[in-house]
N, C-alpha and C positions, 0 to 999 in steps of 0.2 A: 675796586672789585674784591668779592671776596673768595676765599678759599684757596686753598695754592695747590699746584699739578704735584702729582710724585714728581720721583727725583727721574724717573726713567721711564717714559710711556713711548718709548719704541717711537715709531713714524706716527702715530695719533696726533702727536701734539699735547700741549700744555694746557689747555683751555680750562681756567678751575671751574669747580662746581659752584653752581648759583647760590647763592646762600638762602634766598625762599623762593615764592613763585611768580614769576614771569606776567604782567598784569599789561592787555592790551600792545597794542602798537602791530597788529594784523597787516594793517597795507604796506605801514615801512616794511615790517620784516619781508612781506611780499614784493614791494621794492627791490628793498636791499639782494632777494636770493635773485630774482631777472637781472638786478646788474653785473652777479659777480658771474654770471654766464656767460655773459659780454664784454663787460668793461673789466679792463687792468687793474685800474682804481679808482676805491668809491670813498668819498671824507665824507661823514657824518660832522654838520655844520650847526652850532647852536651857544648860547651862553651858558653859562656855569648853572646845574644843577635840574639840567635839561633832563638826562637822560642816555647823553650817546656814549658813555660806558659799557652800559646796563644793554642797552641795545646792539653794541654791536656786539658786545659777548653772548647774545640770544641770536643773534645773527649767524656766528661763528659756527655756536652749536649747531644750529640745524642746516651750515654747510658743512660743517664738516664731514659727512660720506660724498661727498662733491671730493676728494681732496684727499689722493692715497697719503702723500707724504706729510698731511695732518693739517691741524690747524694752529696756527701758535701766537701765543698775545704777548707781545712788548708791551710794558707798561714803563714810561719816559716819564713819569709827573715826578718823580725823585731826582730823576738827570741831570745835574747844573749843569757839567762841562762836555758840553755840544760834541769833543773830537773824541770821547767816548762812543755816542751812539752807534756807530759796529761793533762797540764792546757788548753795548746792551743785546743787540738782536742776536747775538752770539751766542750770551747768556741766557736768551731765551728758548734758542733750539734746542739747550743741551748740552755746549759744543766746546771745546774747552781752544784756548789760544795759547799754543806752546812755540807757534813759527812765527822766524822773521819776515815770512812772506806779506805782502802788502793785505792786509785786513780782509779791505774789499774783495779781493781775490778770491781770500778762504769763502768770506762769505758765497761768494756767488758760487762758489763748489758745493757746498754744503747746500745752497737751496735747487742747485740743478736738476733734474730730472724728471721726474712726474707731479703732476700739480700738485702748488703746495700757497697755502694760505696764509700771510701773515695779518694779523689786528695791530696796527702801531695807533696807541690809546694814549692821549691827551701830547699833542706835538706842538702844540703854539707857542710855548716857550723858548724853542729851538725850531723853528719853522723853518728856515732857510737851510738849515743842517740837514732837517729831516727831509725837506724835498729834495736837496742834492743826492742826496741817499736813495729815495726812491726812484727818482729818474734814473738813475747807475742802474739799481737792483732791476728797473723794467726795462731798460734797455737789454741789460744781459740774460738776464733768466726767462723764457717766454713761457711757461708755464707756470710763473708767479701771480697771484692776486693779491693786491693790498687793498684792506678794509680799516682806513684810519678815521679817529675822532679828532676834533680841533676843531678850538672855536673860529679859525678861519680857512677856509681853502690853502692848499699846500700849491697853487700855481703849476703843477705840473701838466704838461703837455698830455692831454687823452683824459685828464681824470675830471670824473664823473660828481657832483656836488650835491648832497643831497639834504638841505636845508633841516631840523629838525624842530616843530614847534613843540611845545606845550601840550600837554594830555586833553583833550577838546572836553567843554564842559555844558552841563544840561543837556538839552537837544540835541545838542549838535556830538554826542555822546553815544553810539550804541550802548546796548546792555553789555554790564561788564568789560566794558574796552577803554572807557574814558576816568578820568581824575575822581569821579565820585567812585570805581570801581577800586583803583589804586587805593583810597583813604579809608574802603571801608578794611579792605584785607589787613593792610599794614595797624588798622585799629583795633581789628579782631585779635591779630598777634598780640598785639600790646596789651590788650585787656579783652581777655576770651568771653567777657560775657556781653563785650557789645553786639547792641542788633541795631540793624536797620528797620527803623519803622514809621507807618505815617506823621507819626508824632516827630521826628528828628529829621527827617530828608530835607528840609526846608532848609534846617541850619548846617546839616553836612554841605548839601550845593552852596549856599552861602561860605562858606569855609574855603571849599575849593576853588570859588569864583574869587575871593579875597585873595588868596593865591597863586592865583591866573592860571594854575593848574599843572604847576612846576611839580616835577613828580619829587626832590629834593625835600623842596618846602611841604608837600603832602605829608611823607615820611617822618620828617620830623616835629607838625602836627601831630600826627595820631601817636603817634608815641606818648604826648601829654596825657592821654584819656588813661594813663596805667593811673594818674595821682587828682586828676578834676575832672568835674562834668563838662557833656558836650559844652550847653552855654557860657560856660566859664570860658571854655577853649575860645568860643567863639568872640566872647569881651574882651579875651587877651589880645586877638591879631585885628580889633577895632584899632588898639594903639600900636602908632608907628613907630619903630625903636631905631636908631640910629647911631649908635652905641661905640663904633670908632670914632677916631680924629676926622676933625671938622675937614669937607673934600667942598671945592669949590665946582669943580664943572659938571656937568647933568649929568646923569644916570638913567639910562632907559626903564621904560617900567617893569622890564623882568628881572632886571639888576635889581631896581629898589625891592621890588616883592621878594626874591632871594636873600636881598640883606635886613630885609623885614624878619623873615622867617629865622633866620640864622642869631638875630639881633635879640625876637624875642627869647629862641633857645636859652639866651647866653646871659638873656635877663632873669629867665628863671633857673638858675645855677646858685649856688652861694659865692660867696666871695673866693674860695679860697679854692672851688670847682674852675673858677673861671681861670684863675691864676694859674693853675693846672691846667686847662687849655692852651693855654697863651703858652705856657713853657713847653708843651709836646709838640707844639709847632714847628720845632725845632729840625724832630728827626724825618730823617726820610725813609717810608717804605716798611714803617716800623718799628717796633721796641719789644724790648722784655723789662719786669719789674726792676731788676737791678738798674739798668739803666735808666729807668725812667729815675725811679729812689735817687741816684750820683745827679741825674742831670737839672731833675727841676726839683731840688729841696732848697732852702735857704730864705733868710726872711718869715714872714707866718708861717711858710708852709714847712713844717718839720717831716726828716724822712718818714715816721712811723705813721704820717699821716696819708702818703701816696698812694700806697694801697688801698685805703677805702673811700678817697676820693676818685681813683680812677676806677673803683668797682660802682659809685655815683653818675661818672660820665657814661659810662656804659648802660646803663639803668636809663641813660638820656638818650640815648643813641647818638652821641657825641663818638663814642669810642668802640671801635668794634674788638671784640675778642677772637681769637685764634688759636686753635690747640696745633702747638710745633715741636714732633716729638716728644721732647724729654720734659718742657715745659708749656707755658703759653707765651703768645707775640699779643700785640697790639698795635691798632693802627686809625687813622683819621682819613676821610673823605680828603678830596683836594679842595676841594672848597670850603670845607670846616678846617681844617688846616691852615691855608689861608688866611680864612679870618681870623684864628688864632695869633699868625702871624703877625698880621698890622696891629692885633690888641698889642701884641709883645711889644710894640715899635712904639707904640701909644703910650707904654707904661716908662719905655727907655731901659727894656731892660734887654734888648736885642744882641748888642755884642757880649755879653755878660755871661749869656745862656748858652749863645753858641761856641764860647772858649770851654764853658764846663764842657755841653755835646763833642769835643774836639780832646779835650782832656780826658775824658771819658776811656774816649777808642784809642787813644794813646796808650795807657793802662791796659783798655782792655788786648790791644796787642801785645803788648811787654808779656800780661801772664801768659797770651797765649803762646809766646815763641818760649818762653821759661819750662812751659808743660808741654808744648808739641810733642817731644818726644817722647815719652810715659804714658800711662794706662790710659791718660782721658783724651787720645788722640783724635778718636772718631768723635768724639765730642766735640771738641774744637775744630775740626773739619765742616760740622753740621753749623758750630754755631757761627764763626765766621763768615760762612757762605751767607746766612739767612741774616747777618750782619755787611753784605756788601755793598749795599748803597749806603748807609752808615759811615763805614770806613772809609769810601770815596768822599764824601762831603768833609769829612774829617781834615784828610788828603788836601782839599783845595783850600780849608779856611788855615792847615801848617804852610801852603805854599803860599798863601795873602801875609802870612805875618814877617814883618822885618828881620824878624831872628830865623835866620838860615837854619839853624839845629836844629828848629822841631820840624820842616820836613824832610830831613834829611832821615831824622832818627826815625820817622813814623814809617817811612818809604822803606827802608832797610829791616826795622825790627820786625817788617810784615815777607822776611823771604818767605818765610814757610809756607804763607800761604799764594804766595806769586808761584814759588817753587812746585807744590806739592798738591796743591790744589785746582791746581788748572787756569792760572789766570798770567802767566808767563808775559805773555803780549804786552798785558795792563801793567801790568809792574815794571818792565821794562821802560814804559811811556812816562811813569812817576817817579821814578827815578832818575830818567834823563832830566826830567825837569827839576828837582832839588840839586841835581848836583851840578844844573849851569847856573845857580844860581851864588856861587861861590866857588875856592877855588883853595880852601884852609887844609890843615892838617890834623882834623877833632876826629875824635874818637867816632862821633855819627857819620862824618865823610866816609871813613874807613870801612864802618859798617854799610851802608849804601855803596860804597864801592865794588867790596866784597859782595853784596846781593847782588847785582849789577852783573858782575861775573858769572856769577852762580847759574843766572837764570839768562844769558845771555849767549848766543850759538853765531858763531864765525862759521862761513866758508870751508877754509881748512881746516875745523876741527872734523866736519863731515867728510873729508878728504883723508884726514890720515884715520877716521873710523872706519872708510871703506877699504882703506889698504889692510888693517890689522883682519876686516874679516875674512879678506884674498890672502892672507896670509896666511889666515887660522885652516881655510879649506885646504889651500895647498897641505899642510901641515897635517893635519884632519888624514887627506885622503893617502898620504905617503904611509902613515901607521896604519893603515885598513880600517881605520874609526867604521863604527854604524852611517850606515846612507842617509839617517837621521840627525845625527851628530853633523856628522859631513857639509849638511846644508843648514846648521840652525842659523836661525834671524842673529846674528849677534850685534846688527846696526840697529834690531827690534825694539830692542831693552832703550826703556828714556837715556838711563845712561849713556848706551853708545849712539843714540840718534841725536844725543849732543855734544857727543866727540870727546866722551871723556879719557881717551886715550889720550889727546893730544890737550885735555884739559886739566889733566893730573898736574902738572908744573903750576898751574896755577892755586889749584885746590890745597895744593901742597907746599904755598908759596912760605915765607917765615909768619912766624904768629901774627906777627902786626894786621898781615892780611886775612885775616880771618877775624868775626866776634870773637868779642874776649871773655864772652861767658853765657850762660843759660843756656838754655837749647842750642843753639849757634855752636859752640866749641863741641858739644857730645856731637852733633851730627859731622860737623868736622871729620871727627876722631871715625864717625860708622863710616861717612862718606869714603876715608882714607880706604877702608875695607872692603868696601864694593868696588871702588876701582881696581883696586890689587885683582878681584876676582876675575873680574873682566881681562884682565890683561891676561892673567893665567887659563882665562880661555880660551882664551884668542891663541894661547900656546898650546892648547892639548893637555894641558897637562891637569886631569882631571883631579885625580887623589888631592892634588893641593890645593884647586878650588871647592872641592868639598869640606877639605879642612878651616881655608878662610871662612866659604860664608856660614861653616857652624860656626865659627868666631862670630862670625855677625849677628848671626840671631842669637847668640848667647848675650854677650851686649844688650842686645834691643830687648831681651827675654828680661833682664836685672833690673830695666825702666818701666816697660809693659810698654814698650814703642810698638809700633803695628809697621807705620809706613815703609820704613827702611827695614825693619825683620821683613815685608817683602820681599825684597831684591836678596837675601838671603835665601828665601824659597823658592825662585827666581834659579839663583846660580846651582844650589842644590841639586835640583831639578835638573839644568844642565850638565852638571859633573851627573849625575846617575845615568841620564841620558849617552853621554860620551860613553860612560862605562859599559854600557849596554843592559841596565836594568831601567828596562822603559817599566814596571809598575812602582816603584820608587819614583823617580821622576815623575809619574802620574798627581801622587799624594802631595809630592812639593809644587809642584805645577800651580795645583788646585787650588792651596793654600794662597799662593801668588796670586791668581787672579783673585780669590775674594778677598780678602786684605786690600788690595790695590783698588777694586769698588767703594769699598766702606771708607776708605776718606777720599772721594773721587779723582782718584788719580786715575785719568784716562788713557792717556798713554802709558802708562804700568800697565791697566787693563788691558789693553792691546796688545803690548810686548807679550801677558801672560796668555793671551789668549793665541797667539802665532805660537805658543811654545807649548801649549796643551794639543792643538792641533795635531802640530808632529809628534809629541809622545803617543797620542792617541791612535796618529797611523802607525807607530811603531811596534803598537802592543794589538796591530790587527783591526783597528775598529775604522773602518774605511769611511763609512758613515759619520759618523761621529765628529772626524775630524774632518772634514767635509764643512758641516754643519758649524763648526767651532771655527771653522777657515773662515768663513762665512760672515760671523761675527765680526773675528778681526778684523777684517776688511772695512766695515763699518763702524767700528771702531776709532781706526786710524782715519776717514774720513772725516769722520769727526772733530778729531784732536787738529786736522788741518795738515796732518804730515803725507798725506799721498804721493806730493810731490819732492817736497824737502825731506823728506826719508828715505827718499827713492825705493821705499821697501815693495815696489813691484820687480823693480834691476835687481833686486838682490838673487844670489842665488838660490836662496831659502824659497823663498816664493814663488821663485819659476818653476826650480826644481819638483816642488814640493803639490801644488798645483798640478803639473806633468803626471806624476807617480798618481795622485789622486783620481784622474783622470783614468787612466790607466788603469787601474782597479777597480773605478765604476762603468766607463763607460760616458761618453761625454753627458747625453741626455741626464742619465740620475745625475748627475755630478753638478752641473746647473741648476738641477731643481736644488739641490740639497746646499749649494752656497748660495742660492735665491732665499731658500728660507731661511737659512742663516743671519743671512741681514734680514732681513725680517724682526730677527729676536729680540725682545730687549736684552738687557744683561743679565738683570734681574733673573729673564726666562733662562737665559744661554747659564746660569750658575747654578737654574734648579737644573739645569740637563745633566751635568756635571756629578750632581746634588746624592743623587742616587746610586755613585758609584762610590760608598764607603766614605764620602766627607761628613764629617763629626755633625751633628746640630748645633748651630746655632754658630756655628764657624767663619759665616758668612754675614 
């Protein structure tokens, strides 16, 4: 599918934009929207190159105003490892996994409420996974609708099967709905000056009958007409091409017609095009130039040549292009991929290719954890994330190899982004798994061990974080602190929702226990910082938290770090707070929450948005923070901590809540943390935006 969702569309959902125009398939769609009124769930059932991609995301779109809490597509064709998929649907809401709590669980928090839509797109690979999956999620969530693709029925009790054929041809074709409609648009695209005319209908329907009317094989016909004549077209798919390793058992005729189409593609490619195919087969869910360059040069194909080989595949409709912020992505069909594939297996050069794809994301981790902390943070935030199925495949072919060290090391050298990026859960799962896989004394244990910790929350570390905030109130309310101060969230901050009072002894264990260098040792050294502050707030004693965490951002200011200069605007913000200048605290506040968005830290987000709130009621704006309460809340539902944060029991939020209340009136007071959650963040930081925060700050 093409096009990818922003990063933040609120309760909409993810659904990308179609990349052209929607050709036929009127009664399925008409189908498909009668069943999702009714039925729980509906599988679009067909062979490879059918169409139920394409369809069910035309499907989505025009449910989705069906579907206050959105529509949202999981897309599983890059998934190897099955006990992921609630990582994936996870990934797909938005939703970051920072808790121990059982996956499922979160999951089914996060989908509760008002109807809400999932597309789980290409499952057969993991069928039994994914139906275990959906039976849980339709057992619990009664206002869910799933609308999956797969080439087979998913078995589950209630769901609804809906077969999908081939685009109908001639006759049996209205105007404009059938395969000769699909081959002519997609031929106009490719070359604007075809027409349909009596002189050529003959051979276009011949074209599409020889293709049985696969909208796949269509597509990648008409694309030929940018460099030959129709008839040409049409004497190329006279011959049948079969162009992989000899296969002995039959093949249905839409199989063969699919790998006709794909066979002749790949015959008219050059040699060194194909090869080029056959090696991007590799990645999953994507690439950038660099990577493509490291992973498929060697042999003919030299690096300075990938570039305009793969601007060749794309000129073929082999390779699709994607502008991804700062640069471009690229990406393969699953079924061009695929075939790619078994070429690669054909040529023998399979395990070859995927140690470079693995060695690759090895490197490309190492610079990233080298640089995390410096100016190009939000860069590596971005590019990471749009590299996570990448790095997961990476992940499983270090945990297939004999040598224990590389996934230990690849598992570890990736805290920052388990840490800092939202993926806490997931890293803690690849992790346990490298380090039962031996039991040494290497320097990669040490570092995996050390990640492990980092990103890893006990029991009692939430227990002695609740007692330092009972202690800080008690302490708080004996000095006549502000009523502000009195109640702040201090279990809010990621910091203390993962106990890092009682996780300082660890943080601060002897060197051995920590990386022994790059990014790793400086965050070390900030990390030391923000604890200290926390602890000193938890004491009152504000003058000296505002002294630490200018220490902190001065640090992070000498790197151009962002993440951690956070929680410096973070504590700021509370020392001014305590002190009683709620419009100081407002400016460090601010600065916390947008910082903590730009490399998606969502739980930073949250903490800073519980602590805007309160400045916000503190400097009179009742509304406002109201509104920003509102946010947080869904926020924190998101990150999965509603319950393991307990940040409803806190006093901050009761409290805080009550006084809100109070001030409005209950009725405004509900509207205005109704639309609160409502907000994206995006919205909730232009709200903010306009109260003297700098341009372009965010």
């Amino acid at each position: 599918m093409a096009g990818a969702a922003g990063k933040d569309d609120g309760r909409s959902g993810n659904l990308p934009t179609e990349a052209n125009a929607f050709i036929g398939r009127r009664p399925e769609l008409s189908r498909i929207a009668a069943l999702l009124g009714s039925a729980r769930l509906v599988t679009l059932t067909g062979p490879g190159g059918v169409g139920k991609s394409r369809l069910a995301l035309r499907a989505a779109h025009d449910a989705r105003p069906a579907f206050p809490d959105g529509a949202w597509l999981v897309e599983l064709s890059s998934l190897t490892d099955a006990s992921l998929l609630p990582h994936a649907v996870m990934d797909a809401l938005g939703r970051s996994d920072q808790t121990v709590r059982p996956l499922l669980d979160v999951l089914v928090e996060g989908l509760t409420g008002r109807p809400v839509l999932l597309v789980l797109d290409t499952c057969e690979h993991i069928l039994t996974p994914c139906a275990q999956l959906v039976g849980e999620l339709l057992d619990r969530v009664p206002q869910l609708r799933i609308l999956a693709t797969s080439r087979q029925p998913l078995a589950v009790p209630g769901e609804y099967v809906l077969p999908l054929d081939p685009l109908p041809l001639g006759a049996a074709a209205d105007a404009g709905e059938g395969a000769v409609a699909l081959f002519t648009a997609r031929a106009t695209a490719a070359a604007p000056a075809f027409r349909v005319t009596e002189a050529n209908r003959a051979q276009i329907e011949a074209i599409c009958t020889r293709l049985d009317g696969i909208p796949l094989a269509l597509e990648l016909a008409a694309v030929r007409l940018r460099g030959m004549p129709l008839d040409r077209l049409l004497e190329g798919l006279d011959s049948r091409f079969d162009l992989l390793t000899a296969r002995t058992e039959p093949r249905i005729a839409r199989h063969q017609t699919l790998r006709t189409a794909i066979g002749w593609s790949h015959e008219l490619c050059t040699p060194l095009e194909r090869l080029l195919w056959a090696r991007l087969s590799v990645f999953a869910d994507g690439w950038d130039l660099e990577a493509a360059e490291f992973v498929c040069h060697g042999g003919p194909l030299e690096t300075e040549r990938v570039l305009e080989l793969l601007s060749w595949l794309i000129e073929k409709s082999i390779v699709v292009q994607e502008p991804d912020g700062a640069g471009m992505r690229f990406r393969m069909l699953d079924t061009l991929r695929a075939f790619g594939a078994q070429w690669l297996e054909g040529l023998g050069e399979s395990e070859a290719v995927r140690r470079r794809h693995r060695d690759y994301y090895r490197w490309l981790a190492r610079r990233g954890e080298a640089e995390w902390l410096g100016s190009a943070q939000r860069a590596w935030a971005e590019r990471m994330c749009a590299e996570h199925a990448n790095v997961r495949l990476a992940l499983e072919e270090c945990l297939a190899d004999p040598d224990t060290s590389c996934a230990l090391e690849l598992a570890g050298t990736l805290w920052f982004f388990w840490f800092a990026c939202g993926y806490a859960e997931e890293g803690r799962t690849y992790l346990a798994r490298a380090l039962r896989r031996g039991d040494d004394s290497s320097a990669e244990r040490v570092l995996a061990l050390w990640a492990q910790r980092l990103i890893t929350l006990d029991p009692e570390d939430l227990d002695a974080s609740e007692q330092v905030s009972t202690a800080y109130t008690r302490l708080a309310a004996a000095r006549g602190l502000p009523e502000e101060a009195l109640h702040l969230p201090l279990n809010g901050a990621s910091l203390a929702v993962r106990g890092e009072s009682a996780r300082s002894a660890i943080l601060h264990a002897p060197s051995g226990q920590a990386p022994a260098g790059g990014g790793g040792a400086v965050f070390f050294r900030l990390t030391a910082l923000a604890v200290q502050a926390y602890l000193l707030v938890a004491q009152g004693a504000f003058e000296r938290v505002a002294a630490v965490a200018g220490r902190l951002r001065a640090e992070c200011e000498k790197c151009g770090e962002l993440w951690m200069r956070a929680w410096g605007d973070y504590y700021l913000a509370l020392a001014r707070l305590g002190q009683g200048d709620a419009t100081a605290a407002a400016g460090h506040a601010r600065g916390a929450l947008c910082a903590k968005w730009r490399v998606h830290d969502r739980l930073g987000t949250a903490a800073a948005a519980d602590l805007l709130s309160a400045v916000e009621a503190a400097r009179g704006r009742a509304e406002r923070a109201a509104q920003l309460f509102g946010v947080s809340s869904r926020l924190w539902g998101e990150a999965g901590l509603a319950e393991l944060g307990r940040h409803n029991a806190t006093s901050f939020r009761t409290h805080h809540e009550r006084r809100l209340r109070t001030a409005l009136g209950d009725s405004l007071c509900d509207r205005l943390l109704g639309a609160g959650r409502e907000l994206t963040t995006d919205q909730a930081i232009k709200l903010v935006h306009g109260d003297g925060l700098p341009d372009g700050s965010c």
